[in-house]
BAFI-3210 file (N, C-alpha, C; in Angstrom, 3 decimals, decimal comma, padded with zeros to 6 digits):
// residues 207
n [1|2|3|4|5|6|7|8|9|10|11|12|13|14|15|16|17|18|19|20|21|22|23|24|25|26|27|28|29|30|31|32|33|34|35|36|37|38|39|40|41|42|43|44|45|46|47|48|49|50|51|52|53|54|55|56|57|58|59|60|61|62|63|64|65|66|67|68|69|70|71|72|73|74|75|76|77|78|79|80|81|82|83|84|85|86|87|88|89|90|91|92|93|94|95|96|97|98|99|100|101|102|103|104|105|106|107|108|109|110|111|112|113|114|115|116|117|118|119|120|121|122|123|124|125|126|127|128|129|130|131|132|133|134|135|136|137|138|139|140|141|142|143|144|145|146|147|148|149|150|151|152|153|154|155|156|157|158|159|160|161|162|163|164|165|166|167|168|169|170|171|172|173|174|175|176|177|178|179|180|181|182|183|184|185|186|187|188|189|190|191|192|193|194|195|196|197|198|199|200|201|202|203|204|205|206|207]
n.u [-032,063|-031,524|-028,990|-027,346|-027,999|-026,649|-023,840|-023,387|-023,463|-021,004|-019,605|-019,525|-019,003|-016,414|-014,788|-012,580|-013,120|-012,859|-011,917|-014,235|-014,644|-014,212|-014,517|-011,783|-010,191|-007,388|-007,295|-009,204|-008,732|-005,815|-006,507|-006,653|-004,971|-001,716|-001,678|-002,340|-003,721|-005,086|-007,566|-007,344|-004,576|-002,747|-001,168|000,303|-000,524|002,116|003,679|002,143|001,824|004,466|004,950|002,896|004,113|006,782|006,183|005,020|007,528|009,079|007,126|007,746|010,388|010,818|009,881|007,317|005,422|003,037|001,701|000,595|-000,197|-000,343|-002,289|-003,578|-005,483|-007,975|-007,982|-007,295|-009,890|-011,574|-009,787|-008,624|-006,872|-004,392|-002,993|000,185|001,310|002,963|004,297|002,775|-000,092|001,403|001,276|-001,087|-002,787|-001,503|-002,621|-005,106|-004,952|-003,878|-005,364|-005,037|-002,558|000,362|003,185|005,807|004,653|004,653|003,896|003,556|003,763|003,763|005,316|007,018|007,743|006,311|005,976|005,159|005,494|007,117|009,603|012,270|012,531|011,076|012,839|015,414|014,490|014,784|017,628|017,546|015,414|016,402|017,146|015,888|014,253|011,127|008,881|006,650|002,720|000,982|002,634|005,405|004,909|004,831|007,004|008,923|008,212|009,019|011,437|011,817|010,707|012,556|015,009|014,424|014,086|016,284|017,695|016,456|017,917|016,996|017,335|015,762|014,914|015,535|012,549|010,635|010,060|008,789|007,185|004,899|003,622|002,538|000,366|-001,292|-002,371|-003,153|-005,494|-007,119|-008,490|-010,138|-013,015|-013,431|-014,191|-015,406|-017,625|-018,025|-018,068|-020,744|-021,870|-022,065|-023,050|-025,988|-026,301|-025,934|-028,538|-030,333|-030,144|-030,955|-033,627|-034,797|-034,406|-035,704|-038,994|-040,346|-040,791|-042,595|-044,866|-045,128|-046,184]
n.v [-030,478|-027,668|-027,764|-029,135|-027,485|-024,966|-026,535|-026,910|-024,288|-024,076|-024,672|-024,308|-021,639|-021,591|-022,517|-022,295|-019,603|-019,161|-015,870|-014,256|-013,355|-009,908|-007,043|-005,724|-007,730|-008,118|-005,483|-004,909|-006,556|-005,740|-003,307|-003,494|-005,317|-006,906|-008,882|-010,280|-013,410|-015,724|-017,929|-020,303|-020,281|-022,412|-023,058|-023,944|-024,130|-024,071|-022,192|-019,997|-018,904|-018,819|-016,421|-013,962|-013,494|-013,024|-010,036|-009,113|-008,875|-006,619|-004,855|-004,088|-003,302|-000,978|-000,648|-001,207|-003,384|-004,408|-007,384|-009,349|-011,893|-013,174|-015,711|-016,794|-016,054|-015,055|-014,334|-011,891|-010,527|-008,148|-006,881|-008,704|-008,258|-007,157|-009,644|-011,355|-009,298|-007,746|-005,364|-003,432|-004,094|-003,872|-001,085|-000,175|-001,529|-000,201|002,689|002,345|001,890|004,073|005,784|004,857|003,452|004,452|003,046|000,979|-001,950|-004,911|-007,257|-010,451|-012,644|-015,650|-015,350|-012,735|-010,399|-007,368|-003,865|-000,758|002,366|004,371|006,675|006,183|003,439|001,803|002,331|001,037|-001,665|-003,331|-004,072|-005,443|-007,384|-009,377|-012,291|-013,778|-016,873|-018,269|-020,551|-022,881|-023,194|-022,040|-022,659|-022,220|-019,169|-017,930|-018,980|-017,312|-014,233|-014,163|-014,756|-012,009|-010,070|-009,824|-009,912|-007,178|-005,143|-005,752|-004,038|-001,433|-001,060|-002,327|-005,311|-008,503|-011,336|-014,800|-016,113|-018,852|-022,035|-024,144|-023,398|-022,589|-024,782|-026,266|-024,731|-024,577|-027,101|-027,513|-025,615|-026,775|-028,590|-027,911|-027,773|-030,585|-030,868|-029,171|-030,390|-033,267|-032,979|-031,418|-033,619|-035,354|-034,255|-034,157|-036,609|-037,251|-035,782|-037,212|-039,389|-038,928|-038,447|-040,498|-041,846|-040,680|-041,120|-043,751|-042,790|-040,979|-042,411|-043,853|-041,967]
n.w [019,485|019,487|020,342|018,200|016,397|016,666|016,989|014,278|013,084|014,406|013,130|010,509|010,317|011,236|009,299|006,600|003,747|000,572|-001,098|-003,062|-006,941|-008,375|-009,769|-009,717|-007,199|-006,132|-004,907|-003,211|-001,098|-000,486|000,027|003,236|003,787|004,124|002,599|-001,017|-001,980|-004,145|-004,456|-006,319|-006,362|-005,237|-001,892|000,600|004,413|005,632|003,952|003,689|006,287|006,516|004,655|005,636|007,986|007,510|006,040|008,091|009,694|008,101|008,081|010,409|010,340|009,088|006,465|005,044|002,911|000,516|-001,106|-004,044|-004,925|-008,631|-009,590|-011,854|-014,905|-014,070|-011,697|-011,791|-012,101|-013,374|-015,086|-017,036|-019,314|-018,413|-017,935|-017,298|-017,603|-015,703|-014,359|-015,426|-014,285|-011,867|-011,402|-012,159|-010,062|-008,189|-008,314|-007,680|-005,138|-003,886|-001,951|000,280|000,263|000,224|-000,290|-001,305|-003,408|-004,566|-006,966|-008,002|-010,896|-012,627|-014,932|-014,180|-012,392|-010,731|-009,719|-007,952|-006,139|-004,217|-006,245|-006,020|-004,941|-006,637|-008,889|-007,851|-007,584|-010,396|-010,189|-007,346|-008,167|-009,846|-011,532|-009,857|-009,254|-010,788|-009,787|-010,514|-010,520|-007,335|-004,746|-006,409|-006,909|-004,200|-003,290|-004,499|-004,045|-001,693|-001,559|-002,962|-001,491|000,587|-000,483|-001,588|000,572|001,607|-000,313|000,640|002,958|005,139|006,470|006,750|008,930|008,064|007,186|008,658|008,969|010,755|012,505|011,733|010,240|012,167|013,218|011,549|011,105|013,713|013,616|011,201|012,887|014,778|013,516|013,428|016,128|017,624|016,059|017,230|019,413|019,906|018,942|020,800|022,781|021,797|021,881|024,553|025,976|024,543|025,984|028,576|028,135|027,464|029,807|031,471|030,145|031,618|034,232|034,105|032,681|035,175|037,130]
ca.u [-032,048|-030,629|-027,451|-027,002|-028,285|-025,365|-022,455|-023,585|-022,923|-019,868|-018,308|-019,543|-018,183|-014,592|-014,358|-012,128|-013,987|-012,233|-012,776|-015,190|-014,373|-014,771|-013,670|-010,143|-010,208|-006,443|-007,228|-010,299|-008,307|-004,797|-006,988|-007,020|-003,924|-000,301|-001,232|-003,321|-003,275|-005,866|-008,073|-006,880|-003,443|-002,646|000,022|000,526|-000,424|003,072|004,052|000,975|002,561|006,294|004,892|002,718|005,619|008,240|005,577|005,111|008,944|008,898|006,548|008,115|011,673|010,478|010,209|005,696|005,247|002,363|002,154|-000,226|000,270|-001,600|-001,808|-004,415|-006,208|-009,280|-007,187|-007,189|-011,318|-012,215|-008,893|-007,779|-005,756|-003,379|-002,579|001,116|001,609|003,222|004,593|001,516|-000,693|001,751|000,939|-002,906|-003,006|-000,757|-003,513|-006,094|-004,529|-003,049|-005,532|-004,876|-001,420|001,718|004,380|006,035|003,530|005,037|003,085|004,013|003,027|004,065|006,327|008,371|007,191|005,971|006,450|004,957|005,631|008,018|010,112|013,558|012,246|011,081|013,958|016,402|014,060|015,306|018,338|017,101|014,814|016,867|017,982|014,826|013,170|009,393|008,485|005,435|001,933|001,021|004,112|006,465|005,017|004,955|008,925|009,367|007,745|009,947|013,243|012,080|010,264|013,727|015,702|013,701|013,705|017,626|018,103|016,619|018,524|016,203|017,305|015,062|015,315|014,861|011,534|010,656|008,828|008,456|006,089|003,774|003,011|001,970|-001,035|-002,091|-002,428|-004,117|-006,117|-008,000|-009,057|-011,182|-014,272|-013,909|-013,981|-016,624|-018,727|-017,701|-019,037|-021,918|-022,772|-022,013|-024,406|-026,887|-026,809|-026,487|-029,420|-031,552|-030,413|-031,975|-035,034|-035,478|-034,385|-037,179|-039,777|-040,744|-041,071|-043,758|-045,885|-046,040|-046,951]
ca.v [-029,814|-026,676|-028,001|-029,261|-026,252|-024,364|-026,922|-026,733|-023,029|-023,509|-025,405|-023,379|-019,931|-021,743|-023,664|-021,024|-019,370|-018,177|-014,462|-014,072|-011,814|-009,078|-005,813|-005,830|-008,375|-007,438|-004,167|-005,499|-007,188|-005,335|-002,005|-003,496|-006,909|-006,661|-009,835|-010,992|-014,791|-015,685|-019,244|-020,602|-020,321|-023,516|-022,556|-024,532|-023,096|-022,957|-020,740|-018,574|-017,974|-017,563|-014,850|-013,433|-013,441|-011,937|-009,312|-008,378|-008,647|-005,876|-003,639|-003,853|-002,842|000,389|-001,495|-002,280|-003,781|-005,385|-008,332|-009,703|-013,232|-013,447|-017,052|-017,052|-014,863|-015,183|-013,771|-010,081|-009,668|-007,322|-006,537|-009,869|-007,965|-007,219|-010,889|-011,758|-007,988|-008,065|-004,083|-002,828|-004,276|-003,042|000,199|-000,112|-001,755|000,796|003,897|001,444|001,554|005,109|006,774|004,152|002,884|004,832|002,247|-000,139|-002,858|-005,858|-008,478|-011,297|-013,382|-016,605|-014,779|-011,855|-009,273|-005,672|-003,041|000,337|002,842|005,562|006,691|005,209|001,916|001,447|002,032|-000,063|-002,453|-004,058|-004,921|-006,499|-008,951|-009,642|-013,546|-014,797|-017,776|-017,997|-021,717|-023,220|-022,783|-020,873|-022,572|-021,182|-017,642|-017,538|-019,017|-016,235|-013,496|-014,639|-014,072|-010,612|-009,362|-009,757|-008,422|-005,184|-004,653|-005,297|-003,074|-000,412|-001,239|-003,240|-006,801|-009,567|-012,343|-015,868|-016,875|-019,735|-022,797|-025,278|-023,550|-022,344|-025,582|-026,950|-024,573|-024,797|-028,131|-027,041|-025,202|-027,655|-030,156|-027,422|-027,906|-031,225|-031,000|-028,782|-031,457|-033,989|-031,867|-031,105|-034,762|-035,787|-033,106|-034,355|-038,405|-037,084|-035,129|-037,918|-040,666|-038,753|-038,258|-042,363|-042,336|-039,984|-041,605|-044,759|-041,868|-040,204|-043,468|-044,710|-041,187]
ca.w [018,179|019,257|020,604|016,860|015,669|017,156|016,503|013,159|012,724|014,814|012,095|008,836|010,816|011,424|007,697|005,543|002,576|-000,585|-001,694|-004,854|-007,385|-008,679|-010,719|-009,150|-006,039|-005,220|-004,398|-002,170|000,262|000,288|001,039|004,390|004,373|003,576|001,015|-001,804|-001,945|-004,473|-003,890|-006,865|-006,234|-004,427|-001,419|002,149|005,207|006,388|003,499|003,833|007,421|006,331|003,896|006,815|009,610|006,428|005,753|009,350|009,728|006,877|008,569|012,271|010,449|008,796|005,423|004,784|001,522|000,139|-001,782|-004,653|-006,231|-009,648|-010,594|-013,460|-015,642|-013,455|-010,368|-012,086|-012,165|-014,985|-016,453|-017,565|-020,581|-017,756|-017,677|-018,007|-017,592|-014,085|-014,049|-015,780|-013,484|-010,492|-011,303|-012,078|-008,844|-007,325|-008,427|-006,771|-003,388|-003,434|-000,968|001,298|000,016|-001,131|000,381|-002,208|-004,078|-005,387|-007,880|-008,662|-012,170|-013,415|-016,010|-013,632|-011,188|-011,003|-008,686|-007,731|-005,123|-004,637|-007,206|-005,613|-004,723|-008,140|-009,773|-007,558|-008,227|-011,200|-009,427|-006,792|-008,712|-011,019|-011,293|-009,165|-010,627|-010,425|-010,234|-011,171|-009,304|-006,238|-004,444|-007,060|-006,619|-002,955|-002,703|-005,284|-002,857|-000,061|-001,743|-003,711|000,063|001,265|-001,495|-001,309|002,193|001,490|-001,008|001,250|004,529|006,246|006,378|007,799|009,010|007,163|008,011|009,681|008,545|011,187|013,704|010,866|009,864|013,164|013,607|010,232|011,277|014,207|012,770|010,811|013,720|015,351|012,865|014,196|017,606|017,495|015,779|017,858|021,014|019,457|018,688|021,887|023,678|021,410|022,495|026,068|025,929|024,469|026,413|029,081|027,788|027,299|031,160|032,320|029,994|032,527|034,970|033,319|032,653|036,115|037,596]
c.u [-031,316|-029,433|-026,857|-026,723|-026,667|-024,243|-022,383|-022,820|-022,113|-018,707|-018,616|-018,842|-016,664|-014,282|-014,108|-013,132|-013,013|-013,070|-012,626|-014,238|-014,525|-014,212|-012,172|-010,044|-008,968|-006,555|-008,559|-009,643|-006,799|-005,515|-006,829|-005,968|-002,974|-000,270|-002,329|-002,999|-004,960|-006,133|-007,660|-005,184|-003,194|-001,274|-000,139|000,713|000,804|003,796|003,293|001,764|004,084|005,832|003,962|003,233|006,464|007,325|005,500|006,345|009,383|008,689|007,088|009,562|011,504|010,246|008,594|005,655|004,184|002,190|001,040|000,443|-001,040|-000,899|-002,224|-004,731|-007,469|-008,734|-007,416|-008,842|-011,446|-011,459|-008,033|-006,483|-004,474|-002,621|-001,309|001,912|002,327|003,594|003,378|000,494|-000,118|001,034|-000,408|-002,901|-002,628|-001,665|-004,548|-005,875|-004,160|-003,649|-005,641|-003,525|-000,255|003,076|004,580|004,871|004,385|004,096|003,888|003,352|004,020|005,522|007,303|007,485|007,235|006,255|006,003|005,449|006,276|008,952|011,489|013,135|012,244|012,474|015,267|015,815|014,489|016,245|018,203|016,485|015,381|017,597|016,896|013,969|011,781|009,540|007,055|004,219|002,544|002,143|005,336|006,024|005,395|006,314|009,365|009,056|008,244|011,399|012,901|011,526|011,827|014,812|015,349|014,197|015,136|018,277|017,853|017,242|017,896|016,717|016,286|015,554|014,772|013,803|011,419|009,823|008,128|007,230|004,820|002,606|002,287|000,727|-001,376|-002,648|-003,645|-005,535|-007,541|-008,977|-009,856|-012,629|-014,930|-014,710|-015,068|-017,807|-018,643|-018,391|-020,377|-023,196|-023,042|-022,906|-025,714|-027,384|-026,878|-028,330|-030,638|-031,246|-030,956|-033,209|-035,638|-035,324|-035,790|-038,701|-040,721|-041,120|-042,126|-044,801|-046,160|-046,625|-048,444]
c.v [-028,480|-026,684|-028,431|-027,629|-025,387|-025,058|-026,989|-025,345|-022,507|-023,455|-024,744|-021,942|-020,452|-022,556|-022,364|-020,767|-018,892|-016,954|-014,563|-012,692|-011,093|-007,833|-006,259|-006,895|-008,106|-005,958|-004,097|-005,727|-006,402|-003,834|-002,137|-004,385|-006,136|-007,795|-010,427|-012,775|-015,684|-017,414|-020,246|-021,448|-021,398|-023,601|-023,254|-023,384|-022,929|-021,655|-019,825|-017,939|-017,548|-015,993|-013,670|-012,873|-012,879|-010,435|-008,080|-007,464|-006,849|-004,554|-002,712|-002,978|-001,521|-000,085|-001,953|-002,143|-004,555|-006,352|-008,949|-010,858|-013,279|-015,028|-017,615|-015,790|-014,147|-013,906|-012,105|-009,524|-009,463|-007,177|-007,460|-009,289|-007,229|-008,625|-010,883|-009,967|-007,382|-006,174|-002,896|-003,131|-003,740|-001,814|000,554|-000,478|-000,467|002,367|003,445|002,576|003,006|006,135|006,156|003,463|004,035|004,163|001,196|-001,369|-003,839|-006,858|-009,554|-012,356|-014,455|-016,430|-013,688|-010,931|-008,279|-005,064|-001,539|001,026|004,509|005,327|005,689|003,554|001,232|001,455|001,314|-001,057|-004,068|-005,102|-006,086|-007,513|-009,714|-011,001|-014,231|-015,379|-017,884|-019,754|-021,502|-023,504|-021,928|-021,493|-021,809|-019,731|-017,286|-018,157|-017,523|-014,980|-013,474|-013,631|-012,635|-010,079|-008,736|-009,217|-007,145|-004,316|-004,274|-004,093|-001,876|-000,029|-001,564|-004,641|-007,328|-010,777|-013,079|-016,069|-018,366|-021,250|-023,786|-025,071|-023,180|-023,762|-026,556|-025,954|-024,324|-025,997|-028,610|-026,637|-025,742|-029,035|-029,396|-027,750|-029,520|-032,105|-030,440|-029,616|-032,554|-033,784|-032,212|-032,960|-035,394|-035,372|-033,889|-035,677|-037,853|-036,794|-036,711|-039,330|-039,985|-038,746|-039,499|-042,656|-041,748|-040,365|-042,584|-043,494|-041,076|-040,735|-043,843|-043,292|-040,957]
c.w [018,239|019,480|019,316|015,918|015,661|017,021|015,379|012,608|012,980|013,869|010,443|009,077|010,707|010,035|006,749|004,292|001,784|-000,879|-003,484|-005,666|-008,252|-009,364|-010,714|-007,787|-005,208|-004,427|-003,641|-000,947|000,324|000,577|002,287|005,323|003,327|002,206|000,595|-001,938|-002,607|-004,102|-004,770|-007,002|-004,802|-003,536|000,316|003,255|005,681|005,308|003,329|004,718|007,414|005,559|005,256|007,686|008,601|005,910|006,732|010,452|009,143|007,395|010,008|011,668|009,331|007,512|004,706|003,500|001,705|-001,035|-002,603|-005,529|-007,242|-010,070|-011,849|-013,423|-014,620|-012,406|-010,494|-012,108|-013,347|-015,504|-016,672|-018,558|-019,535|-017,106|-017,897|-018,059|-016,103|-013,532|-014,219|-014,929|-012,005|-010,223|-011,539|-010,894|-007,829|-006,943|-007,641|-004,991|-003,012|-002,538|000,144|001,612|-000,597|-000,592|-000,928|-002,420|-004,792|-005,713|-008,693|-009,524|-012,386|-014,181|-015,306|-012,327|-011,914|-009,717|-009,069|-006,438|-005,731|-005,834|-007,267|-005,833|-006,266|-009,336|-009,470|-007,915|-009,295|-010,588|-008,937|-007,109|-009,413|-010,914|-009,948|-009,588|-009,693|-010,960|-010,445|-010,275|-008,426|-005,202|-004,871|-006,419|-005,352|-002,308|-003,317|-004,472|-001,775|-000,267|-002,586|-002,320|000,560|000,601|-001,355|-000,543|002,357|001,197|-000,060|002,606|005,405|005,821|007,051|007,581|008,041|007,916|008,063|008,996|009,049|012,047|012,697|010,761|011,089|013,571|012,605|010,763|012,537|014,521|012,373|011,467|014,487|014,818|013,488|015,370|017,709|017,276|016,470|019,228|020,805|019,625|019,963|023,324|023,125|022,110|023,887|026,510|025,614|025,286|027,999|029,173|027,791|028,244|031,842|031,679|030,979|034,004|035,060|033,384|033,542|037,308|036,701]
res [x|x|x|x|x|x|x|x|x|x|x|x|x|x|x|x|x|x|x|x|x|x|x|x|x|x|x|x|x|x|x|x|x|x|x|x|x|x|x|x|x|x|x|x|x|x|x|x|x|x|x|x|x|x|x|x|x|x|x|x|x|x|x|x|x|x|x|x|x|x|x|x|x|x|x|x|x|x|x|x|x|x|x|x|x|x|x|x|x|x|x|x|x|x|x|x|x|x|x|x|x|x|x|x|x|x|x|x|x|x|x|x|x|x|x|x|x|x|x|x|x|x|x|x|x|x|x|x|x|x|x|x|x|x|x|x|x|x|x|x|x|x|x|x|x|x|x|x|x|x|x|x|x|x|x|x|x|x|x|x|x|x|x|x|x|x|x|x|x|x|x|x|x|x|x|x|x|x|x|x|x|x|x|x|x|x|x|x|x|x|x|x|x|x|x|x|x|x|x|x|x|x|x|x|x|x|x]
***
């Protein structure tokens, strides 16, 4: 029972959770991550990790931006009436973050992007986004996030590289066969365990 016990809780600790939410939820998790990536927003682990690895890219070449995909209404918390509002929400977000953040903020909506930061950045800005289509779902946003990351970073004389998409997707893949394996262990401890116990029975009875 306790060898269950414990592969049990191996596999609810390693099984991803979505974050709840709440007032503002973007400004929950980039207080602390380069990217919001709400649960909603339906996006493959290898482009979680291209945006990850182009983020990190970002930061290593003097360049840290953080990144918020809104894909619904829900996504914004309490101030839904910033729905569809992609610059207006940059910059509410942007006051959020600012005793922990004053490095460029890009958001991306359905309908265009936003952008806070310094004054420069913001106003090349335009430019750079300008003529990048936003497909549909959290795929669309997070191709869209790829190519404005990299515009940016352009515009300010950081290039990066293209990121990558083949090794991502093999430990995503990864990934997901641990919860498994774990239970698999687990079960396997368990039959051990009792097919002992039905060996040492007859042992018992004739002492």
């Amino acid at each position: 029972m306790a060898t269950a016990f414990v592969a049990l809780v191996l596999v609810a600790a390693s099984w991803p959770t979505p974050a709840l939410a709440d007032g503002d939820p973007a400004s929950d998790v980039l207080a602390s991550q380069p990217l919001f990536l709400p649960s909603d927003a339906v996006v493959s682990p290898a482009r979680q990790a291209q945006l990850s690895a182009l983020l990190a890219a970002a930061q290593r070449s003097g360049y840290p931006i953080r990144v918020a995909l809104i894909a619904s209404k829900t996504d914004l918390g309490s101030v839904t009436g910033l729905w569809r509002s992609p610059q207006n929400y940059a910059k509410f977000l942007g006051q959020e973050l600012s005793l922990v953040n004053q490095r460029p903020l890009l958001v991306v909506m359905p309908n265009g992007f936003g952008l806070s930061g310094p004054a420069k950045t913001v106003a090349s800005a335009e430019t750079a986004l300008r003529g990048i289509p936003i497909g549909t779902g959290g795929s669309g946003l997070a191709a869209a996030a790829l190519t404005a990351v990299q515009r940016l970073s352009a515009a300010a004389g950081h290039r990066l590289p293209a990121p990558q998409a083949s090794a991502p997707a093999a430990s995503g893949s990864s990934r997901s066969t641990i919860p498994w394996i774990v239970f698999v262990t687990g079960a396997a401890l368990i039959l051990a365990a009792w097919t002992a116990s039905l060996r040492a029975r007859p042992l018992r009875r004739r002492a």
